[in-house]
ZAVEX-389808 format. One line per field, with one value per atom (N, C-alpha, C): x, y, z; residue number from 1; residue in one letter; atom name. Coordinates in steps of 0.2 Angstrom, whole numbers, plus 5000, padded with zeros to 4 digits. Layout:
REM ZAVEX-389808
u	(X  ...)
v	(Y  ...)
w	(Z  ...)
nr	(NUM  ...)
rest	(A  ...)
atom	(CA  ...)
END
This chain:
REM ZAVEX-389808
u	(4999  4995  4988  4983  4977  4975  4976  4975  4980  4977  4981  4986  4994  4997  4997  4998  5000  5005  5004  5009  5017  5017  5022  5025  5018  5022  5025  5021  5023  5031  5032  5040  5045  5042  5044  5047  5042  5043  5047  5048  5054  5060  5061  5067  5070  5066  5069  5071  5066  5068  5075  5075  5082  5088  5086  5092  5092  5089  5089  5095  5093  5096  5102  5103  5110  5115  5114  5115  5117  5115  5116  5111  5105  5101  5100  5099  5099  5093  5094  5086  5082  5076  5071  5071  5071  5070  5066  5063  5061  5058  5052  5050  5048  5049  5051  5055  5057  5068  5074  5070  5077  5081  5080  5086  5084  5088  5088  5083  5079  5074  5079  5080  5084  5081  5084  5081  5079  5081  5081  5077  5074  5069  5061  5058  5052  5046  5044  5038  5031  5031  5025  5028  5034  5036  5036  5040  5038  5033  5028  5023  5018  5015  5009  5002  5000  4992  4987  4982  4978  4974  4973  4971  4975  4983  4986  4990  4987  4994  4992  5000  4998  5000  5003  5007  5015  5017  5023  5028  5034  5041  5041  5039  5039  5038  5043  5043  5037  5034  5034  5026  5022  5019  5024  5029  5033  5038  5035  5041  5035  5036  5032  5031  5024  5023  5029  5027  5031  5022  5027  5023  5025  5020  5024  5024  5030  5031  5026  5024  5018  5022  5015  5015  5017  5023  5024  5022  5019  5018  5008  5006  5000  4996  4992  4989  4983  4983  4978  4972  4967  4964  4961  4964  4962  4959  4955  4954  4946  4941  4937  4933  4928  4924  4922  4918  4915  4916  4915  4913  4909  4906  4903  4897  4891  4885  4882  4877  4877  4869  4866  4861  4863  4861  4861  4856  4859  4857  4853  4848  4845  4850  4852  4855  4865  4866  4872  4874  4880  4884  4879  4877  4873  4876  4884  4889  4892  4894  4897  4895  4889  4886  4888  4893  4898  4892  4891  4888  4890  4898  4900  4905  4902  4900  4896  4893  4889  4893  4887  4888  4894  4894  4896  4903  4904  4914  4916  4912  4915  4921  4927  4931  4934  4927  4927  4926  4926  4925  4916  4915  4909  4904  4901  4898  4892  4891  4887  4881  4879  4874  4877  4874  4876  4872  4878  4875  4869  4865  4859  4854  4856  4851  4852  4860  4860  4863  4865  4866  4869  4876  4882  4888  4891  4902  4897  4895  4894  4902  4905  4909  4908  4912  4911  4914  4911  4913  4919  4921  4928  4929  4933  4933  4935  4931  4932  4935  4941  4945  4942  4943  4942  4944  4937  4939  4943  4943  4949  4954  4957  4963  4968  4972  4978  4983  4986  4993  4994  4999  5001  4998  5000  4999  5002  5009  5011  5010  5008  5006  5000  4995  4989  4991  4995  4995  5002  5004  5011  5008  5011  5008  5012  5017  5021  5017  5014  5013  5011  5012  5008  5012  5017  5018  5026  5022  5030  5036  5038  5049  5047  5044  5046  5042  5036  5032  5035  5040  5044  5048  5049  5053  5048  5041  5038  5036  5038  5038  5045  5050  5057  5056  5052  5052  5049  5043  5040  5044  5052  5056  5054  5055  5054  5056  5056  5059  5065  5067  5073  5079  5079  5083  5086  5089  5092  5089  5089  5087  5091  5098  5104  5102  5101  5101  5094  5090  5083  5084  5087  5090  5093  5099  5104  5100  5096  5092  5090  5085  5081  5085  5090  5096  5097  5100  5100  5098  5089  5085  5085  5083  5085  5089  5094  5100  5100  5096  5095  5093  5086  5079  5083  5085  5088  5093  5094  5103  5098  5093  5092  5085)
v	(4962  4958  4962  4957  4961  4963  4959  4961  4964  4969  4972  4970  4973  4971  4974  4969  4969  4975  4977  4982  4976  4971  4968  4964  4962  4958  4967  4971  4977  4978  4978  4981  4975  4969  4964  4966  4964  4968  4971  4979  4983  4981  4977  4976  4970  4967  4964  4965  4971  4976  4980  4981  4986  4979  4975  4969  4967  4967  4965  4973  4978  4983  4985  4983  4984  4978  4973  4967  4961  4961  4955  4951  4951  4943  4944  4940  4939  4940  4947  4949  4944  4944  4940  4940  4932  4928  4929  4932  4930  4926  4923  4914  4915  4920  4916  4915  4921  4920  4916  4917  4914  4921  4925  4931  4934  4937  4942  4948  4950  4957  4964  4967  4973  4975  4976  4977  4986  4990  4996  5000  4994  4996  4998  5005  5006  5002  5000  4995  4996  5002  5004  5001  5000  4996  4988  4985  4979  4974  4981  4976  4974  4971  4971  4971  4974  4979  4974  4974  4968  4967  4966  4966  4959  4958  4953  4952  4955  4950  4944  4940  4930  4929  4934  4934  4930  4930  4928  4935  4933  4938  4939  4942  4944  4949  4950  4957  4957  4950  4947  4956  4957  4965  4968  4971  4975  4975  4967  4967  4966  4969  4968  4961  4961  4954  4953  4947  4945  4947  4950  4948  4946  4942  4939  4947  4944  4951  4949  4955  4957  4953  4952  4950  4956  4958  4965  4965  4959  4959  4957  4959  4959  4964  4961  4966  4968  4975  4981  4984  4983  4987  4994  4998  5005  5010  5015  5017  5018  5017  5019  5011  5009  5000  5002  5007  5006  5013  5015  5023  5028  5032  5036  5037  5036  5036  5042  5040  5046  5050  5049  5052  5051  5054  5054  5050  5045  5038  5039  5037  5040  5035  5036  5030  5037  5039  5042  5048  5050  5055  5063  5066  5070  5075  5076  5082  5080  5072  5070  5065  5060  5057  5048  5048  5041  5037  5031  5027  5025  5024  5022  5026  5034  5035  5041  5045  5049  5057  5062  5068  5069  5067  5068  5067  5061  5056  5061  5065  5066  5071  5067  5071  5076  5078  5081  5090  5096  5099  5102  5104  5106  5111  5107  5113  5116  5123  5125  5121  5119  5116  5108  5104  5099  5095  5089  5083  5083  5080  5077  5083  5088  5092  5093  5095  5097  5092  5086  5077  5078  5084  5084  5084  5080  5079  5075  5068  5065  5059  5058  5054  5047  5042  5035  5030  5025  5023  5019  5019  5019  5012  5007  5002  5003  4999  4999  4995  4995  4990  4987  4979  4976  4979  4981  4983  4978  4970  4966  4969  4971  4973  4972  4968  4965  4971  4976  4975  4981  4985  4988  4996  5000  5007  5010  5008  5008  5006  4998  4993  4997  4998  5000  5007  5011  5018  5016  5010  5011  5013  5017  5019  5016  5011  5007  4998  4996  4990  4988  4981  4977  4983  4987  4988  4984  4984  4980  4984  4983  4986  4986  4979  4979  4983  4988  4991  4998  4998  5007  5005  5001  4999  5003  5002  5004  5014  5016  5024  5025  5021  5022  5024  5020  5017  5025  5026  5032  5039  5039  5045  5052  5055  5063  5061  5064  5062  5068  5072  5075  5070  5065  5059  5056  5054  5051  5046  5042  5035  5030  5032  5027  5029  5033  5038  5033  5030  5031  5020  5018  5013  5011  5012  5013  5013  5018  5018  5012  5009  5003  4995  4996  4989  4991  4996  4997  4996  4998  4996  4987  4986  4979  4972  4978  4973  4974  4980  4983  4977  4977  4972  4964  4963  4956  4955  4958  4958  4958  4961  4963  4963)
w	(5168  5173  5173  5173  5174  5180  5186  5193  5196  5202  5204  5209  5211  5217  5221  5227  5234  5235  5241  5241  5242  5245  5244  5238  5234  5226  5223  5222  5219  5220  5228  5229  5230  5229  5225  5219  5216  5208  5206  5210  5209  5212  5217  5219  5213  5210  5204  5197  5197  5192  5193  5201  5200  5200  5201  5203  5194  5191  5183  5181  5181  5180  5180  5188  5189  5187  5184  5182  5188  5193  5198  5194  5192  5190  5184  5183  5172  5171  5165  5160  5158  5160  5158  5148  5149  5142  5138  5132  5126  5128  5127  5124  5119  5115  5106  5102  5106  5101  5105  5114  5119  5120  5116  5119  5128  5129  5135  5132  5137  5136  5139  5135  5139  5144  5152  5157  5157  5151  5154  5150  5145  5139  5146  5143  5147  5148  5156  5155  5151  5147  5142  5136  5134  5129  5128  5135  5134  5136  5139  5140  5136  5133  5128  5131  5127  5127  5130  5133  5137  5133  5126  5122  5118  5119  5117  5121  5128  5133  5134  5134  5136  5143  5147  5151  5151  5145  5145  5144  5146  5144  5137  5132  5127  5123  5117  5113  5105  5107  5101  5097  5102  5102  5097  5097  5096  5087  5085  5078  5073  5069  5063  5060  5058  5055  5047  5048  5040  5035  5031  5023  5019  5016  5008  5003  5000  4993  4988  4985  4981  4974  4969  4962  4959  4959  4954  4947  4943  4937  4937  4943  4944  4937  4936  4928  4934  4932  4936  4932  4928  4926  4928  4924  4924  4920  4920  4917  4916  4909  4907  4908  4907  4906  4899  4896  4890  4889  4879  4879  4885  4884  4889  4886  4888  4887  4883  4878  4875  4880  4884  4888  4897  4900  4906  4907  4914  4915  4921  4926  4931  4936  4942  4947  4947  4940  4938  4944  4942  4947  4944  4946  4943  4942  4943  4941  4933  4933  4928  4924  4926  4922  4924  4927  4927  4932  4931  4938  4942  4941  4951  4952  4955  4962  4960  4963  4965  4967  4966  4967  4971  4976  4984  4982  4981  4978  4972  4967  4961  4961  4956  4956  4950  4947  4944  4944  4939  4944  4941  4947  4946  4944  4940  4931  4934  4932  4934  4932  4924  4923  4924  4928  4930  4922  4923  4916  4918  4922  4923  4921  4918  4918  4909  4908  4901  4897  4898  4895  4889  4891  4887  4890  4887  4890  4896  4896  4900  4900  4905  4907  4908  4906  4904  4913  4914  4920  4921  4927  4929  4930  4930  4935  4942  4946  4954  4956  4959  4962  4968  4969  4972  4979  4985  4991  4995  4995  4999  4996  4991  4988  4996  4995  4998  4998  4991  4989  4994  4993  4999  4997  4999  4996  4990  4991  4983  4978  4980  4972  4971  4975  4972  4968  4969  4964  4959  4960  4954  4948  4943  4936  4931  4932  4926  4927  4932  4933  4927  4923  4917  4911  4912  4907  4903  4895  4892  4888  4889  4889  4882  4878  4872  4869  4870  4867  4865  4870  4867  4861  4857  4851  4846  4848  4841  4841  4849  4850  4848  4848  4843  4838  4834  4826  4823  4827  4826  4829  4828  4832  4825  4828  4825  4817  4812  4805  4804  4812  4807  4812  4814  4814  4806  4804  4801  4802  4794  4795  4798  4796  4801  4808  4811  4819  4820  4818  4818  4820  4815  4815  4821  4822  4827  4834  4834  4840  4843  4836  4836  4839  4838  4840  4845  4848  4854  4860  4857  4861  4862  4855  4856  4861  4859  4861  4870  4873  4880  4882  4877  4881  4881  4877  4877  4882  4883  4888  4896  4896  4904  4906)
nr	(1  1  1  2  2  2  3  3  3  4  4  4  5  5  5  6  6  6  7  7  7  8  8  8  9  9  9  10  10  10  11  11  11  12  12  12  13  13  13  14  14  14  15  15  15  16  16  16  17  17  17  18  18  18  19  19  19  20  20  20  21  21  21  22  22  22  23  23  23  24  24  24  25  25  25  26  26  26  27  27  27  28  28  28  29  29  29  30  30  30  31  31  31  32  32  32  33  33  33  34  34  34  35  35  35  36  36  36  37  37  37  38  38  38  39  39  39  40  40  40  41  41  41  42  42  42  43  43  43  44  44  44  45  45  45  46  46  46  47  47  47  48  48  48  49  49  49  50  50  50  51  51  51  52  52  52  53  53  53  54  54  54  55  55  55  56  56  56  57  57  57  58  58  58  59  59  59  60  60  60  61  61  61  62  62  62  63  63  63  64  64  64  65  65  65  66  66  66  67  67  67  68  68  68  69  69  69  70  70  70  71  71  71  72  72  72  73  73  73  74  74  74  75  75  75  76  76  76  77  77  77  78  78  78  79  79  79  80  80  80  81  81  81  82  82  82  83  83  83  84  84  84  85  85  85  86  86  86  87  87  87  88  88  88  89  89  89  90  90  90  91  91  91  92  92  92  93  93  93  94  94  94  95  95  95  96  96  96  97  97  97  98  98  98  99  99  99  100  100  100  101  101  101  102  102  102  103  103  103  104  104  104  105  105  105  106  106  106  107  107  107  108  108  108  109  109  109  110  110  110  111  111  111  112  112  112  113  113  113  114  114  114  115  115  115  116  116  116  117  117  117  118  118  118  119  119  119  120  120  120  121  121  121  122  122  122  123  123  123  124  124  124  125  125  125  126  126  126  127  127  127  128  128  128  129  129  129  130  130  130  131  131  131  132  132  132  133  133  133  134  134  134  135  135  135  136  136  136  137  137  137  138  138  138  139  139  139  140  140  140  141  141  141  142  142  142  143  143  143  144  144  144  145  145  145  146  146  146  147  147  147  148  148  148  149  149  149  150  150  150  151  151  151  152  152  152  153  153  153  154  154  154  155  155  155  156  156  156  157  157  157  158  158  158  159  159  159  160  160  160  161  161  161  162  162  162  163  163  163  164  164  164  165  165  165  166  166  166  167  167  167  168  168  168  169  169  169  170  170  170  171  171  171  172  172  172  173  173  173  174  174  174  175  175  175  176  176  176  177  177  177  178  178  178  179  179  179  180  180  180  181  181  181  182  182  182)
rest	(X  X  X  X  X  X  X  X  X  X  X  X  X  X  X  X  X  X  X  X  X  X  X  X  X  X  X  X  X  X  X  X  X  X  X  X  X  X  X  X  X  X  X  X  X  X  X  X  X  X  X  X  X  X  X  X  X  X  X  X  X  X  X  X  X  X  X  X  X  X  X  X  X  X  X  X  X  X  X  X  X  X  X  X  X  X  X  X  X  X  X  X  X  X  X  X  X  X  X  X  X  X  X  X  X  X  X  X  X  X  X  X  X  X  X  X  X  X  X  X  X  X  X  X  X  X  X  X  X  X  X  X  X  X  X  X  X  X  X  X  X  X  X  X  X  X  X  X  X  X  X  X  X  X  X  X  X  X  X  X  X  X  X  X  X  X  X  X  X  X  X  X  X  X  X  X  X  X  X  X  X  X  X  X  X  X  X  X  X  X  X  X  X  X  X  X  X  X  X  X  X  X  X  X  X  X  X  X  X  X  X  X  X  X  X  X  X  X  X  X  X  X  X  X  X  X  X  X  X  X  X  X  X  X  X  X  X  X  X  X  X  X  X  X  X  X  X  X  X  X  X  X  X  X  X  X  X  X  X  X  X  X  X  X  X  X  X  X  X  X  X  X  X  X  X  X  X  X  X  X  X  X  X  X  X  X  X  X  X  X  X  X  X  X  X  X  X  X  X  X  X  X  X  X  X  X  X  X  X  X  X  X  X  X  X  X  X  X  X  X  X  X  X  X  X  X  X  X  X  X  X  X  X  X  X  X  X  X  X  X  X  X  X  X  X  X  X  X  X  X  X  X  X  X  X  X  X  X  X  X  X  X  X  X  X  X  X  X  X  X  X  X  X  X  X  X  X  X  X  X  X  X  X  X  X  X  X  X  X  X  X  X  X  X  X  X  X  X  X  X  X  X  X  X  X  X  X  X  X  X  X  X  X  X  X  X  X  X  X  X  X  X  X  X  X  X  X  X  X  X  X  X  X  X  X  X  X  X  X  X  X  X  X  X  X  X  X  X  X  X  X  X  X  X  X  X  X  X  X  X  X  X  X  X  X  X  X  X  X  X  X  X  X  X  X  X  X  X  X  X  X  X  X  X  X  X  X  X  X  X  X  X  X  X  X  X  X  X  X  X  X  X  X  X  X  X  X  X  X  X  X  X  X  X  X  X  X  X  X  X  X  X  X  X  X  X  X  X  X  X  X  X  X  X  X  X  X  X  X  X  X  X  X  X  X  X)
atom	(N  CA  C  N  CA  C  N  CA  C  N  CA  C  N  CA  C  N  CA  C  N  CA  C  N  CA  C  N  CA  C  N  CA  C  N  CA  C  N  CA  C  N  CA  C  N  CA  C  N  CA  C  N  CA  C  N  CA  C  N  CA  C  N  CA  C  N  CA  C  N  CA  C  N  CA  C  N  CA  C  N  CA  C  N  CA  C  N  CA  C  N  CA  C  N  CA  C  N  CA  C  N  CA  C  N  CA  C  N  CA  C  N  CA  C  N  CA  C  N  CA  C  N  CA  C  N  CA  C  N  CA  C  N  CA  C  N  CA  C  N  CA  C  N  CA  C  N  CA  C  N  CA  C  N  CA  C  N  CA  C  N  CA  C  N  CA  C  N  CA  C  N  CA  C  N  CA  C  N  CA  C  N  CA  C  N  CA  C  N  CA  C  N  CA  C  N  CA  C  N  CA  C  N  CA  C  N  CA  C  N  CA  C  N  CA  C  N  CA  C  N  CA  C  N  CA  C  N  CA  C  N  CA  C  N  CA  C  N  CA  C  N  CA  C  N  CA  C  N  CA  C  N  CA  C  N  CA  C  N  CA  C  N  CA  C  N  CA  C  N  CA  C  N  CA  C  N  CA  C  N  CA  C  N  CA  C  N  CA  C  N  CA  C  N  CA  C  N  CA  C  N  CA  C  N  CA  C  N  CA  C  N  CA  C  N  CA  C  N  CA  C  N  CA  C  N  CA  C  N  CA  C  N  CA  C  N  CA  C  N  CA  C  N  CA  C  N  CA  C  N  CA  C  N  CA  C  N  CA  C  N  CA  C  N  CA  C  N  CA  C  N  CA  C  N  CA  C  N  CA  C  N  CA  C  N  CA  C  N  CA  C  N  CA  C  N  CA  C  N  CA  C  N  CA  C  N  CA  C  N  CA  C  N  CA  C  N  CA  C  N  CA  C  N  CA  C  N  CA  C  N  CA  C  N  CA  C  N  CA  C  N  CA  C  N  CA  C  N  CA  C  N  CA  C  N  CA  C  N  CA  C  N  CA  C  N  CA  C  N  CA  C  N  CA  C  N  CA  C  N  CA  C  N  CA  C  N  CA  C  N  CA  C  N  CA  C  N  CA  C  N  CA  C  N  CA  C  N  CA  C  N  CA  C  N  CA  C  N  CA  C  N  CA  C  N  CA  C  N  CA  C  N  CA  C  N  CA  C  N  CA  C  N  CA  C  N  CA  C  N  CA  C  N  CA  C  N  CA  C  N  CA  C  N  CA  C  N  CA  C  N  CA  C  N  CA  C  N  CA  C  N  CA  C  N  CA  C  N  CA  C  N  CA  C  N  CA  C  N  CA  C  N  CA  C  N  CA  C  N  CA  C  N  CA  C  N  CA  C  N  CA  C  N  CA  C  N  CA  C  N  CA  C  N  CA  C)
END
C-alpha cells in the first residue's frame, strides 16, 4: 500500500495476519493462479515493489517470466570481415590497427611501438554483433554453434598415415553410420 495506516487499520492488519497464521481464517488467494499465499512467507517477500504493485494478493513479482527457447542452429559470424590492411588507417585502434574498437577496448597486448606509428602486424576487423542480441549468455559465447557433424568425415579421411588403410576405412563407416543413425 502506498498510504500510510491508522494506528487501527495497522493492528487490524496484524490481527489478521496472526489469524491467517495460526490457521483460524483462510490464506489469502493468488488472483492468478487461485492458489493460497503462504501466511508465513515474509512481508518483503510477498509484497511487490511500488514500482509494480497492483494492489492485488499476489506472487506474480516473485516467478520468473517464461521465455521462448533459442534458435540453437542460429549461424553466428565470427571472426575476421576482410584480410588485415596493409597500412594504418586514420579513425583505427592505434595499438593494433583494427577499426572497431579503439585504444582504450583493445585486447591485444600492448606494443611498445604502437601500429599507428610503425604500420606492421596490423590486425584485420572483427564482426560486431548486433547490440539488441536477444540470445542468452551462453548462446552468445557457444563455440560449436553452426557447426556440421558431417564435416569431421573429411578430418577422418585425413587420420595420421600410420593407420592402416582398413583402420583408416573402418573409421570412415563408422563415423558414417554415427551421423545417420542420430
Amino acid at each position: 500500500m502506498s498510504h500510510k495506516l491508522s494506528r487501527d487499520e495497522f493492528r487490524q492488519r496484524q490481527e489478521l495476519d496472526a489469524a491467517r497464521k495460526a490457521g483460524t481464517i483462510e490464506a489469502e488467494r493468488d488472483v492468478d493462479t487461485g492458489l493460497g499465499i503462504n501466511p508465513h512467507i515474509p512481508q518483503y517477500v510477498s509484497q511487490a515493489p511500488w514500482y509494480i504493485d497492483t494492489g492485488e494478493a499476489t506472487l506474480r513479482h516473485q516467478r520468473q517470466a517464461r521465455q521462448e527457447p533459442e534458435d540453437v542452429n542460429k549461424f553466428v559470424r565470427r571472426g575476421l570481415t576482410k584480410p588485415p590492411p596493409k597500412k594504418y588507417r586514420p579513425g583505427a585502434c592505434e595499438n593494433c590497427g583494427s577499426m572497431t574498437h579503439k585504444r582504450k577496448d583493445c585486447v591485444e597486448r600492448p606494443r611498445k611501438k604502437l601500429a599507428k606509428f610503425s604500420g606492421k602486424d596490423l590486425k584485420g576487423d572483427e564482426f560486431i554483433e548486433n547490440p539488441e542480441d536477444t540470445r542468452s549468455y551462453a548462446a552468445k559465447r557457444d563455440r560449436w554453434v553452426g557447426h556440421d557433424e558431417s564435416s569431421y568425415i573429411s578430418v577422418i579421411r585425413g587420420a595420421p598415415s600410420c593407420l592402416s588403410r582398413a583402420e583408416r576405412k573402418r573409421m570412415v563407416e563408422a563415423t558414417v553410420y554415427h551421423l545417420r543413425d542420430h
